[in-house]
C-alpha positions in Angstrom: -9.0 -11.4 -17.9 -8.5 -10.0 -20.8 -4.8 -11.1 -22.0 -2.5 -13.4 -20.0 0.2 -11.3 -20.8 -1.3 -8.6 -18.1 -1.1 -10.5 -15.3 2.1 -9.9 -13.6 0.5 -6.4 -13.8 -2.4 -6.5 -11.6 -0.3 -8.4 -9.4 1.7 -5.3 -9.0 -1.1 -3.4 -9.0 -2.7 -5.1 -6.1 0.8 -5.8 -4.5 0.6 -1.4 -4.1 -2.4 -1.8 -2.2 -1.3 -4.3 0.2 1.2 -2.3 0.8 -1.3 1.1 1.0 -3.1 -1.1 4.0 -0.2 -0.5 5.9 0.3 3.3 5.0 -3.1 4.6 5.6 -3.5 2.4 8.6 0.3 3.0 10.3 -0.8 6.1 12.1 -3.7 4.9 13.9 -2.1 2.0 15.5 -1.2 2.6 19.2 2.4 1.6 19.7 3.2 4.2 16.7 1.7 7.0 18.0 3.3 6.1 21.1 6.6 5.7 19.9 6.5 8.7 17.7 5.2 10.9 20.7 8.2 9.8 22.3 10.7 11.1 20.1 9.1 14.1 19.0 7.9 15.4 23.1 4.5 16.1 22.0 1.2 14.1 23.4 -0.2 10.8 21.8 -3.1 12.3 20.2 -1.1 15.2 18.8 -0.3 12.4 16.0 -3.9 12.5 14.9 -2.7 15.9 12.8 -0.4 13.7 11.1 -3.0 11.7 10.6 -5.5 14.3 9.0 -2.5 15.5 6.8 -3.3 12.5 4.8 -6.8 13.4 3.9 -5.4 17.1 3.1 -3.1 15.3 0.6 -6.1 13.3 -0.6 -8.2 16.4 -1.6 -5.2 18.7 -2.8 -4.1 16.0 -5.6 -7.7 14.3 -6.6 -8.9 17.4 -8.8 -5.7 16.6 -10.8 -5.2 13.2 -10.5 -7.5 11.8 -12.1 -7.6 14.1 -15.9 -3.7 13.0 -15.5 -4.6 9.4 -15.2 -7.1 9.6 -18.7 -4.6 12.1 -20.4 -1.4 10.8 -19.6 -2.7 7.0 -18.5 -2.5 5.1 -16.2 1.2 4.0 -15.9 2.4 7.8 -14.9 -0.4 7.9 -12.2 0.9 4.8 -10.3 4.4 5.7 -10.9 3.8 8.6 -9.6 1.5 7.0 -6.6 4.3 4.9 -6.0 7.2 7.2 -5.3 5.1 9.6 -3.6 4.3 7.0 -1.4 8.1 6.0 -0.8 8.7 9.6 0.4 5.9 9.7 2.8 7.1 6.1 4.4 10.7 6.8 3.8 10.2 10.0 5.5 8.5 9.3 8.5 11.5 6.8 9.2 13.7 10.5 8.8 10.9 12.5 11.2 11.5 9.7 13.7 15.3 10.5 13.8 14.7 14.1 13.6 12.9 14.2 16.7 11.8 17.1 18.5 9.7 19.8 16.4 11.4 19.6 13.3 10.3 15.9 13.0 6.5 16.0 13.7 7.1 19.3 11.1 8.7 16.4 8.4 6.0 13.8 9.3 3.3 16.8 9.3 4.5 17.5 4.8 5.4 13.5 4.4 1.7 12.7 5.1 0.5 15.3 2.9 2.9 13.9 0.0 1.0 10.4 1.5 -2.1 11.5 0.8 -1.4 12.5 -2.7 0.2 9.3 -3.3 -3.0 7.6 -2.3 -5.0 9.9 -4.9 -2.3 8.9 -7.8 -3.1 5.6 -6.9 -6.5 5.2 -7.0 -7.2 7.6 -10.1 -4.6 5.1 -11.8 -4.8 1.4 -10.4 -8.9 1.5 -10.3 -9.6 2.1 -14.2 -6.0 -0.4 -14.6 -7.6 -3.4 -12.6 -11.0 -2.3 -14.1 -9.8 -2.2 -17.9 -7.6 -5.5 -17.3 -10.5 -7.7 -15.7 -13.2 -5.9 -18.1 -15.5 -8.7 -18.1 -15.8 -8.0 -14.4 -15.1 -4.6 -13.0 -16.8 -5.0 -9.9 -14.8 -8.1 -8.7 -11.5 -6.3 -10.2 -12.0 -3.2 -7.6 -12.9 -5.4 -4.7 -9.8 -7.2 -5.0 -8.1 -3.5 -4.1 -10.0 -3.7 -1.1 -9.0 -7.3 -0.2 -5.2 -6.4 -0.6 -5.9 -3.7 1.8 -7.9 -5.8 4.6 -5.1 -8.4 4.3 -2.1 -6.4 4.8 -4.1 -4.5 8.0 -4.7 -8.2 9.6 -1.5 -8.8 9.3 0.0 -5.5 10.6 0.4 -6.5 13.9 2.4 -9.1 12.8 4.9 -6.6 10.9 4.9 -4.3 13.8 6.2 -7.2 16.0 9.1 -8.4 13.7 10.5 -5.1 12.9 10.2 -3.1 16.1 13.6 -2.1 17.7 15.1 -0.3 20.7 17.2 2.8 19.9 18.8 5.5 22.2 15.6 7.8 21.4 12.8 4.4 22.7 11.3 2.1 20.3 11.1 2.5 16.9 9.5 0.8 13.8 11.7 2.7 11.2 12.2 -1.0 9.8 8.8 -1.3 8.6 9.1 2.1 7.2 12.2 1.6 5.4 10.9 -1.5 4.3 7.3 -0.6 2.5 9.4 2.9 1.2 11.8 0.3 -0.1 9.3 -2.1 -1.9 7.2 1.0 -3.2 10.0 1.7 -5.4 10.5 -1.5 -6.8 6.6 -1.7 -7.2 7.0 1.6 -9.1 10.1 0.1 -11.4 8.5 -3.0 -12.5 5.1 -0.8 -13.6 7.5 1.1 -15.8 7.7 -1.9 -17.6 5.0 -4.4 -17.3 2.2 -3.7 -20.1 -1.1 -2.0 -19.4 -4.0 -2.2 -21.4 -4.3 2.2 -22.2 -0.9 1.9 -23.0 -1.2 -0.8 -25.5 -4.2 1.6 -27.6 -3.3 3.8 -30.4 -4.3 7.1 -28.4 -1.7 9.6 -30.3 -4.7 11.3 -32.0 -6.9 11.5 -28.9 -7.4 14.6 -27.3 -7.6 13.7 -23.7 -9.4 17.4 -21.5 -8.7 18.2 -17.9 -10.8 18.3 -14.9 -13.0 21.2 -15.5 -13.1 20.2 -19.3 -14.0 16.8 -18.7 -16.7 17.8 -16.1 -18.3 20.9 -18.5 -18.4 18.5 -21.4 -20.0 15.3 -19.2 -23.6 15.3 -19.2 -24.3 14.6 -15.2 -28.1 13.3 -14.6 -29.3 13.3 -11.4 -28.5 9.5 -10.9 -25.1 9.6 -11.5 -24.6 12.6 -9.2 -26.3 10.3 -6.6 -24.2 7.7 -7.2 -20.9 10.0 -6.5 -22.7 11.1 -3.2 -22.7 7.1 -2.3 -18.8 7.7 -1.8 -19.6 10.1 1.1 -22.2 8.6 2.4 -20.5 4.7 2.4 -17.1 5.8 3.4 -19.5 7.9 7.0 -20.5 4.7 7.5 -17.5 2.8 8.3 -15.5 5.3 9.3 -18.0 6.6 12.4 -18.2 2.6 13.3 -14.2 2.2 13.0 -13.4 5.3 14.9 -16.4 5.7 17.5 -18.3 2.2 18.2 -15.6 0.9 20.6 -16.3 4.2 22.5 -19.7 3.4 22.1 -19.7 0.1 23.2 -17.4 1.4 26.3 -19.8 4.3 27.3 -23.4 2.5 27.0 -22.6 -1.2 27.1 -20.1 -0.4 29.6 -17.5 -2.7 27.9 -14.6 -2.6 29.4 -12.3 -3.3 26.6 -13.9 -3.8 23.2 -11.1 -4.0 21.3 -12.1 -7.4 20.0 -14.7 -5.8 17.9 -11.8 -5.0 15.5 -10.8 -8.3 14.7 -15.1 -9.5 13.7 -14.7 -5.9 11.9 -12.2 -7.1 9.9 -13.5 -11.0 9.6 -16.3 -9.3 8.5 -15.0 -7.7 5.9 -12.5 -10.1 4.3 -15.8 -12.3 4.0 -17.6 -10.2 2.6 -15.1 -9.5 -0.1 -15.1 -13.3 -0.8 -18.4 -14.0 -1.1 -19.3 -10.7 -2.7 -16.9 -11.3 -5.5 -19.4 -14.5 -6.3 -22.4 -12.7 -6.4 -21.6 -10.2 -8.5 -21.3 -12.5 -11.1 -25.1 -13.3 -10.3 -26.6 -10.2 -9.2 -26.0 -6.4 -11.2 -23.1 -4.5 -9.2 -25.3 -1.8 -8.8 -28.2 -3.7 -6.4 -25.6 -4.1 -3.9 -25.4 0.2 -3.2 -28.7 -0.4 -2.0 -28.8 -3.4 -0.2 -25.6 -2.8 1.3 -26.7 0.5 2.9 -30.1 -1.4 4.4 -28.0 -4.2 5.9 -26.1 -1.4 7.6 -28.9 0.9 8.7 -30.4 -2.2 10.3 -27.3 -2.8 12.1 -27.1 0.7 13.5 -30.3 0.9 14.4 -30.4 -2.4 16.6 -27.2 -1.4 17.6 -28.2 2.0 19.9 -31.4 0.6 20.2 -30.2 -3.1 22.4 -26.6 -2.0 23.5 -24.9 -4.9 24.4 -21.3 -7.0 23.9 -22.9 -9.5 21.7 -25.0 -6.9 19.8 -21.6 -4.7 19.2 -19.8 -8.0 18.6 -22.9 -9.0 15.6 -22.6 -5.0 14.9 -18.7 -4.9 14.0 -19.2 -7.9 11.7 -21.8 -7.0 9.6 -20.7 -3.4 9.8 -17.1 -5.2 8.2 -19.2 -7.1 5.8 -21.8 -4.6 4.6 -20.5 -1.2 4.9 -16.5 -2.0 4.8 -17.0 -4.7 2.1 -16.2 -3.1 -0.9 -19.2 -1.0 -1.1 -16.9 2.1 -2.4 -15.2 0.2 -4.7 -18.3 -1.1 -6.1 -19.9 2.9 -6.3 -16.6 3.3 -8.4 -16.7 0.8 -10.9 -20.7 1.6 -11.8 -19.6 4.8 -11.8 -16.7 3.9 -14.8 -19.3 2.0 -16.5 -21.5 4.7 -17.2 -18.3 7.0 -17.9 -15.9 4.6 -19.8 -14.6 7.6 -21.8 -13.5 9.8 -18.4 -12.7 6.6 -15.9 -9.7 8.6 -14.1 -12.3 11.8 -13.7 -15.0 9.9 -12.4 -13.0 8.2 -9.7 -11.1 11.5 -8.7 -15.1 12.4 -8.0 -16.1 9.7 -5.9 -12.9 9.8 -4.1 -13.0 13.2 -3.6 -16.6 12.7 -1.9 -15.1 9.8 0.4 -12.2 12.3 1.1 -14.7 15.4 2.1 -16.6 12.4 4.2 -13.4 11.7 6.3 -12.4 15.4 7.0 -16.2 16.6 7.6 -17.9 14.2 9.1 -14.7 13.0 11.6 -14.3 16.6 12.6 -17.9 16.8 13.9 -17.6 13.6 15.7 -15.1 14.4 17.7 -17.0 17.4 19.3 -20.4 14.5 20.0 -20.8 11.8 22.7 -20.3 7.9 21.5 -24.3 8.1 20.7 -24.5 11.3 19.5 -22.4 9.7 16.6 -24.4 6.2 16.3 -27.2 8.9 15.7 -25.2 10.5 12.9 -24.2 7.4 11.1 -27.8 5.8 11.7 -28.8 9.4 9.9 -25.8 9.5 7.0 -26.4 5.5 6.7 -29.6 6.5 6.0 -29.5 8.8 3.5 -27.0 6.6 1.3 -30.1 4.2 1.4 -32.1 6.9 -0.5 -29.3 7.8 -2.9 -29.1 4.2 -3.6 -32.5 3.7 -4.3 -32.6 6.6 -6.5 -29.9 5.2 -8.5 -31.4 1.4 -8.7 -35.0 3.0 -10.0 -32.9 5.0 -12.5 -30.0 2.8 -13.4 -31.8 1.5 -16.8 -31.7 4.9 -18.2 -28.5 5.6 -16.9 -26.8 2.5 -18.7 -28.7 3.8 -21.9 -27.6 6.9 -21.8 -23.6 5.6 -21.5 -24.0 3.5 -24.1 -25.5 5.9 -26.3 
């Protein structure tokens, strides 16, 4: 780290994404949409909409969320993250109490403000972390994701200490009111703490918007591939996370899978771990290719032997290799070879990962469970290529950055 005086800043930095685990996974759990359903009359998987109202959010903000983040820095991104964020949690407390219509209507524009918040953040807290642990950026990224994977383990343990019983059925406004609550006192304490953009003489810099910064930004072939590594890593996981228990139901004939979520998620907090070590061995960049092949592999043993134990092995190096930190790690290569436009380059890769979740999620829902193994041994496959490409071609691509 660069300054000891920054620390209590990536603290609350990462404290936002532990707190972002919850958000982005509330949704999904199945005692919320059940409790929601409940007090808005609609059917359990009408919440899904909610759901994909997040990813609108996602893709509305990131064209502008990242200039904001280089012109303005990255303080007014995460403030703004962070309040945007209160609203969405805050208000789906409020759409609970609504009920009827008018709530699912509240929680339908909350999770749209959500999924701005989540683009505020990540075009402000990635280049933060990045510029505050310069002498590793990779490790500094992938400690966003390990504040995320620890906060979702732990979710069912937050769901079981704030759930109540109200006249309407059970409710977990608690846990809403709470991570709205904290948000805002995240968001005070950044107003404050110091942040390395902040601390630069930047007056007489002239910082250029999205269409400015892209026009002006020499883009070789490489580093387009390495923004398509967002969509292509982000398929990945999500087809395993929202399909292979159906998978594993259909052809296996596995009656209830749902343990697969928990080596999932093993797999994943290990691999942050030990990932954070060897990148201080082994280039950043060599792990979006071998990555990719450890999860093609998997995929492809996967449909080919269907069984508890292979879908068991698949979940955890699925976790490990494709949920890992693989994104984060596509974005901070990416901000090396654009140190000057950080905030951009993000809003790019995000926006990719973002176009992932709405595209390719819509198209699996109309396919059978291995119809979509196909897809993701397909996509998986694919992001091999791209990161290949962008191995053999890295050398000239850190040349031309630094020139």
């Amino acid at each position: 780290m660069t300054n000891k005086k920054y620390l209590p800043s990536v603290i609350v930095l990462y404290l936002n994404y532990f707190l972002h685990g919850v958000g982005c996974s509330i949704l999904g759990q199945a005692v919320i949409k059940e409790a929601l359903a409940g007090s808005w009359n609609v059917e359990v998987m009408a919440i899904t909409a909610i759901s994909a109202a997040l990813g609108l959010g996602r893709l509305i903000a990131l064209p502008f969320a990242g200039p904001l983040s280089d012109k303005l820095g990255r303080r007014v991104s995460v403030v703004i993250g962070g309040l945007s964020y209160a609203i969405y949690l805050i208000g789906l407390a409020m759409a609970f109490n609504a009920g009827g219509g008018a709530g699912y209507r509240i929680a339908y524009v909350c999770a749209i403000v959500g999924g701005i918040a989540n683009s505020f953040l990540d075009t402000g807290i990635y280049p933060a972390v990045a510029e505050i642990i310069h002498k590793a950026p990779g490790v500094a990224t992938m400690g966003i994701k390990f504040a995320i994977a620890i906060s979702q383990m732990l979710l069912p343990f937050f769901l079981g200490v704030t759930v109540a019983q109200t006249a309407t059925g059970t409710s977990y406004n608690r846990l809403f009111y709470i991570c709205g609550i904290c948000y805002l006192v995240l968001m005070a304490l950044i107003i404050f703490f110091p942040l390395p953009d902040s601390d630069k003489n930047k007056a007489a810099e002239k910082k250029e918007g999205l269409i400015e910064s892209i026009k002006h930004t020499k883009f070789s072939a490489g580093s387009i591939a390495l923004i398509l590594i967002g969509f292509t890593c982000t398929g990945t996981f999500q087809l395993w996370l929202n399909c292979a228990q159906n998978f594993a139901k259909d052809v296996v004939g596995w009656e209830d899978p749902s343990i697969m979520q928990s080596f999932y998620s093993i797999g994943t907090i290990l691999a942050l771990i030990v990932t954070a070590f060897l990148t201080r061995k082994i280039k950043d960049v060599r792990f979006i290719l071998i990555y990719p092949v450890i999860c093609l592999v998997t995929l492809v043993a996967v449909l080919m032997v269907p069984s508890q134990a292979m879908c068991k092995a698949g979940a955890f190096l699925i976790g490990w290799a494709g949920a890992g930190g693989l994104l984060q790690i596509a974005t901070s290569v990416c901000n090396m070879l654009f140190p000057k436009i950080k905030g951009t380059v993000t809003a790019l890769v995000m926006i990719a990962s973002s176009l992932c979740n709405y595209t390719i999620l819509t198209a699996a829902a109309q396919m059978t469970p291995s119809g979509v193994m196909i897809m993701n041994i397909v996509l998986t496959a694919i992001g091999v290529l791209l990161g290949l490409f962008v191995n053999k071609n890295y050398a000239k691509m850190l040349a031309s950055a630094e020139e």
